[in-house]
C-alpha positions in Angstrom: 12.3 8.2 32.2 13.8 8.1 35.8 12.8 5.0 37.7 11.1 3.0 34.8 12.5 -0.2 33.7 12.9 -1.0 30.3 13.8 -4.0 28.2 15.1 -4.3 24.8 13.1 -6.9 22.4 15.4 -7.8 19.2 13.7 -10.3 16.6 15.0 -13.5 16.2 12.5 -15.6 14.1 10.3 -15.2 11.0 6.7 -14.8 11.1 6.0 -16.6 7.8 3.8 -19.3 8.4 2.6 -17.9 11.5 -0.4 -17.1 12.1 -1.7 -13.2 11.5 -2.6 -12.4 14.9 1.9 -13.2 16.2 3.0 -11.1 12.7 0.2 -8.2 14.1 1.8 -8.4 17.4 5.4 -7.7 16.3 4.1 -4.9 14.6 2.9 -3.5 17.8 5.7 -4.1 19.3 8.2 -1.6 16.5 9.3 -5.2 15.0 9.1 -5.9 11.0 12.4 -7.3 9.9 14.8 -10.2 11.9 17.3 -8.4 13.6 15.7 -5.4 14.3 15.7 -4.6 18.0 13.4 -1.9 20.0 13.9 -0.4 23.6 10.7 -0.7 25.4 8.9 0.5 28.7 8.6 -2.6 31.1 4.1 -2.6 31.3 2.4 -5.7 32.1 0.4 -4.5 28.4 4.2 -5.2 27.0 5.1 -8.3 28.8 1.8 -10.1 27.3 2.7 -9.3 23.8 6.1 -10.4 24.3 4.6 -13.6 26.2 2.6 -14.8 22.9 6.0 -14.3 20.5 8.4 -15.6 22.9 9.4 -18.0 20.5 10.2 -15.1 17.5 12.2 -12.8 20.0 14.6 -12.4 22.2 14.6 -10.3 25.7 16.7 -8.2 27.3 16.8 -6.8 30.7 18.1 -2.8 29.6 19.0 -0.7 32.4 
């Protein structure tokens, strides 16, 4: 993976109570349980689904 960024996205908030479409978007994302963190490639396809659960995660620059 030379030369692409990535970006570490930990959960931070529950999705009970939410609605189904931000719980189906953590689970695209690797996330299921608070805590749980994931190392991802740095896409614009990433960055959206991150964009709608902002508020349940938290973001990382990785290196």
């Amino acid at each position: 993976m030379a030369g692409k960024k990535t970006i570490t996205v930990t959960q931070t908030g529950s999705p009970i109570g939410r609605p189904k479409d931000q719980r189906a978007t953590l689970v695209g994302l690797g996330l299921n349980k608070m805590h749980r963190s994931r190392t991802l490639e740095d896409t614009p396809a990433v960055r959206g689904m991150i964009a709608k659960v902002l508020h349940l995660v938290r973001v990382e620059e990785a290196d």
